[in-house]
Structures are given as structure tokens and as C-alpha cells.
N, C-alpha and C positions, 0 to 999 in steps of 0.2 A: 504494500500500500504506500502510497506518495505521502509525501506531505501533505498535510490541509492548506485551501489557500487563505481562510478564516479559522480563526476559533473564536466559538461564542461561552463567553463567562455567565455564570449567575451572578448575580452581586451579596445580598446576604448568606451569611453561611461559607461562603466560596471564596469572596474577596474580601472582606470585613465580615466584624459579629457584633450583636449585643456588646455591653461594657457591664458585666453582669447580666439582669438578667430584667426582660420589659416589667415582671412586677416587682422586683426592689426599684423600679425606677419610678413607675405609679406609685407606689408605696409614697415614697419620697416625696414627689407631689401633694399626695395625700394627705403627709405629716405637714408640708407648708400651709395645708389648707384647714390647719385640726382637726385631722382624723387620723387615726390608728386601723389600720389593716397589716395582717402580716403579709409580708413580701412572697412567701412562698406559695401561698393559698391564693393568693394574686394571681401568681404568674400560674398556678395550673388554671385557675379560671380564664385568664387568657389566653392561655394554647386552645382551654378548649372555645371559648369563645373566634377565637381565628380560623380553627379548623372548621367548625359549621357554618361559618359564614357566606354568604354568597360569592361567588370570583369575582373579585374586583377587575370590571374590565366593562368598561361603559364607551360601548359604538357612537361614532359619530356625534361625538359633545363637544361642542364649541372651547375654545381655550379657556376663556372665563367659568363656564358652567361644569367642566373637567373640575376645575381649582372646588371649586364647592360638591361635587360627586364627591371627589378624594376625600375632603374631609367629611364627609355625611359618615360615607362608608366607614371610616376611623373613631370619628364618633359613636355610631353605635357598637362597635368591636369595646369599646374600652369601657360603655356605658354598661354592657352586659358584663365583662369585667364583672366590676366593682358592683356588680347585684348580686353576681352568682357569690362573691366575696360576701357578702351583706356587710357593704360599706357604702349604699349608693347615696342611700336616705343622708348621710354627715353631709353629702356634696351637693348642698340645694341650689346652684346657680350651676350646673355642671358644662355650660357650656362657656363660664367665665373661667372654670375651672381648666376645663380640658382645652382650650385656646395657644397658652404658653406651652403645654404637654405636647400639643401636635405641634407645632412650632421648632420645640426643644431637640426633633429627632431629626431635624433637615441641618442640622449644626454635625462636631465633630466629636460634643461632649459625651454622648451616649454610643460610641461604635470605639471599635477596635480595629485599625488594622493586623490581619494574620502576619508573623513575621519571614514567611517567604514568597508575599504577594508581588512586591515588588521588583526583586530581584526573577522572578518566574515571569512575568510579563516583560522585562526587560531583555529576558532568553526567547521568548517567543517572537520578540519585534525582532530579536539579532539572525532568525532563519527566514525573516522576510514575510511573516506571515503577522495577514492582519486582526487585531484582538478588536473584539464589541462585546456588549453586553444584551442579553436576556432576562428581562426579572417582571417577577412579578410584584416589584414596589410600584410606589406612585412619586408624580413629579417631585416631591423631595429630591429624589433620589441623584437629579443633575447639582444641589446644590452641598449633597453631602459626598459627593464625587471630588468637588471641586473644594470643599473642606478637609476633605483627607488628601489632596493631590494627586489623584487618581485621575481627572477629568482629559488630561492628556493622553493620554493613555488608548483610548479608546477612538476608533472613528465612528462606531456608532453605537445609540442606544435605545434601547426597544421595550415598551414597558407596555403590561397588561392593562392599563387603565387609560392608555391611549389608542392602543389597538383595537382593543373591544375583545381581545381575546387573552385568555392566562396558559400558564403552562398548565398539563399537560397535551393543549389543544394545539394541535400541528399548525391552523393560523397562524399564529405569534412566531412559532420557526420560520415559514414561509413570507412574513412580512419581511421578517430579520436577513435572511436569505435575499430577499429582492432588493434590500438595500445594497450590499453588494456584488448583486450580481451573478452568486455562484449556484453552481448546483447542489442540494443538499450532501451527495458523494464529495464533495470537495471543503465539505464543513465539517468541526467539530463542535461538540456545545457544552462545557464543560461545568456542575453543579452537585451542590450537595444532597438532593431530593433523589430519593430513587424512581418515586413516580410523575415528579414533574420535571425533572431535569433529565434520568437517565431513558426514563420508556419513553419519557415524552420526546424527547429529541430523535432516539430510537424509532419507534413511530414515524417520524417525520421523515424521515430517511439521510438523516444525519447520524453522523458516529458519536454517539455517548460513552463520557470519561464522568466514572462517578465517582465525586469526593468524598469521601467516606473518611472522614474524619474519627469515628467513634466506634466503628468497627462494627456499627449496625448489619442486621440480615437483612437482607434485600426479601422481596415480594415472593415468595415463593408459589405462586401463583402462576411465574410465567418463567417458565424451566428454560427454553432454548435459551430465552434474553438473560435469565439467570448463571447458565453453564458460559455464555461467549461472551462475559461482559466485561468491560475496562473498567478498572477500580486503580483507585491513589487513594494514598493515606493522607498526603499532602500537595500544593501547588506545585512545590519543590520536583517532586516525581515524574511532573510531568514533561519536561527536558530530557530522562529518561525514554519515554513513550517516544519522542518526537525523535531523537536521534537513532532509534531503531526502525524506523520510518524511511530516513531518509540517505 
């Protein structure tokens, strides 16, 4: 197999993380606001609150009315939070509350860069091949790019709540894809989701490199994509993959 003439990143998880964890971070809010919530009971209410929630990925909305989809959608993720917490009732103005909170995460203070992000993207531009992202944030997500130094990096970005499509829907590849040009055989898409990064790209007819950071099992549901799959423990690994490639 050649080289790819693109690889496509995820951005959370992939390229940066949390800086802890989103409910010690509510939490924290929380205690500015006079309330007590524990941070831990937080953040499982918010996983589970994110995971049932609809795909953020809203068709054909205007740039102004995108800016207020994003935050509706975030809005109610955080308001179910802090219910399923039964913390909501302390936060009787919740949307004076939650204002600064969605604000807070488009900055540098809440993310972590991974520490061989940088250097692994600088390996990827140095065999000629060009690096963009896939994710399913929302416009934040250009200015927390450009808060970590990351924003050069990339020639493009492709996000579910612009497209109107999320991972693991083969749209949002094929958007990604038509931006430059190639055919999905000539792309890579590289993330930490087994279902929306790795089948989803998989599916799409892109090569899936899954980041696997925690040594999770993959979906054993789908045995061939299971037995033939590209796995990294880290970004780092992937210079590995690329020069037996090439």
C-alpha cells in the first residue's frame, strides 16, 4: 500500500483531551455559582447525558443560527447534567450560568495537549502528506485550534454541526474527502472512537488507524473489521505505520 495522500485526525481524544475531566470542570462552575455537586457523579451524568443525545449536526443553518444550534444543543447536554446530578434546582438563572461555561471550553484553559501531537504531525507534513481534521465538535473548535497552536497545522476542517452530518455517517468523510480532492483509497482518518472514527471511516472507504489509547476492546460485533484493523497506542506510532508504507 502507498502512502496516503491525506490523513484525517479527530481532534478530541486524538489531538488534545479534557484537562481532567468535563465534571470536575462543571463542578467548579458550580462551586462559583454556590452549589456543591460532586465532580465525579457529574461527569458520569455527563457521559451519559452526551451519549443519548441527538448528533449534533444541523443541515443547512445559516452562520448566525449554526452559533445558537451549537449552543442550544450544549445547553441542554449540560442542563440534563446537572439534573441527573440533582444539582439543577441551586442553578436558577442556568442560562446566566452556563454562558461563561460554554465560552470557557473555546479557550486553552480546559484541554491538554497529548505530548507527541506535535512532533507526529510535524512527521506527517515531513513525507508530504497532507493533515485535516474530522470531529464531531462545534465551531469552538477553530478557536481552540488556534489557542493550542495547532490551527496551522491543518489545511482543513470539517465539523458535524456544519455539515449536517457526524461520524459515524460516511457524509462527513465524503465532505472531508471532496475538500481535497482524493479518493477515499488515498485517505487515512485517524481517531480514538472505535465506532465513529474507526468503522466509521472504514465504512467510508477510507483506511482506519485506531487510537487506542487505553487498551479498550473494540466492537466485537464486527469480526473481519475486528481481525484486519490498525491500532496505535499512540500518535507517536504512527511514523511507524507510514514508513512501512512507503
Amino acid at each position: 500500500m502507498n502512502l496516503p495522500q491525506t490523513i484525517f485526525f479527530d481532534a478530541v481524544g486524538t489531538l488534545f483531551d479534557v484537562r481532567g475531566t468535563v465534571g470536575e470542570i462543571y463542578a467548579q462552575f458550580a462551586r462559583q455559582a454556590g452549589v456543591r455537586v460532586d465532580p465525579q457523579q457529574l461527569n458520569t451524568a455527563f457521559i451519559q447525558s452526551f451519549r443519548t443525545a441527538p448528533r449534533a449536526a444541523f443541515a443547512n443553518a445559516s452562520p448566525q443560527a449554526l452559533l445558537r444550534l451549537e449552543y442550544e444543543w450544549w445547553r441542554a447536554v449540560a442542563c440534563q447534567s446537572f439534573e441527573t446530578a440533582g444539582a439543577l434546582s441551586g442553578l436558577e438563572d442556568f442560562d446566566a450560568f452556563f454562558q461563561p461555561l460554554f465560552t470557557y471550553f473555546e479557550t486553552a484553559a480546559p484541554w491538554i495537549l497529548y505530548p507527541e501531537t506535535l512532533k507526529s504531525l510535524e512527521r506527517v507534513k515531513a513525507l508530504g502528506i497532507e493533515t485535516a481534521i474530522i470531529s464531531n465538535f462545534d465551531s469552538r473548535l477553530y478557536a481552540v485550534l488556534q489557542a493550542l497552536e495547532l490551527d496551522s497545522w491543518f489545511q482543513s476542517i470539517t465539523l458535524s454541526t456544519q455539515i449536517g452530518a457526524a461520524k459515524p455517517d460516511p457524509a462527513i468523510f465524503e465532505a472531508a474527502l471532496e475538500k481535497h480532492r482524493v479518493l477515499p483509497t488515498q485517505a487515512w482518518h485517524v481517531g480514538d472512537s472505535w465506532t465513529e472514527d474507526y468503522a466509521g471511516a472504514t465504512a467510508a472507504g477510507l483506511r482506519g488507524v485506531w487510537l487506542n489509547r487505553k487498551g479498550a476492546q473494540p466492537d466485537l460485533g464486527a469480526q473481519a473489521m475486528v481481525a484486519a484493523r490498525l491500532e496505535i497506542s499512540d500518535l507517536a506510532a504512527l511514523e511507524g505505520i507510514l514508513q512501512a508504507q512507503s
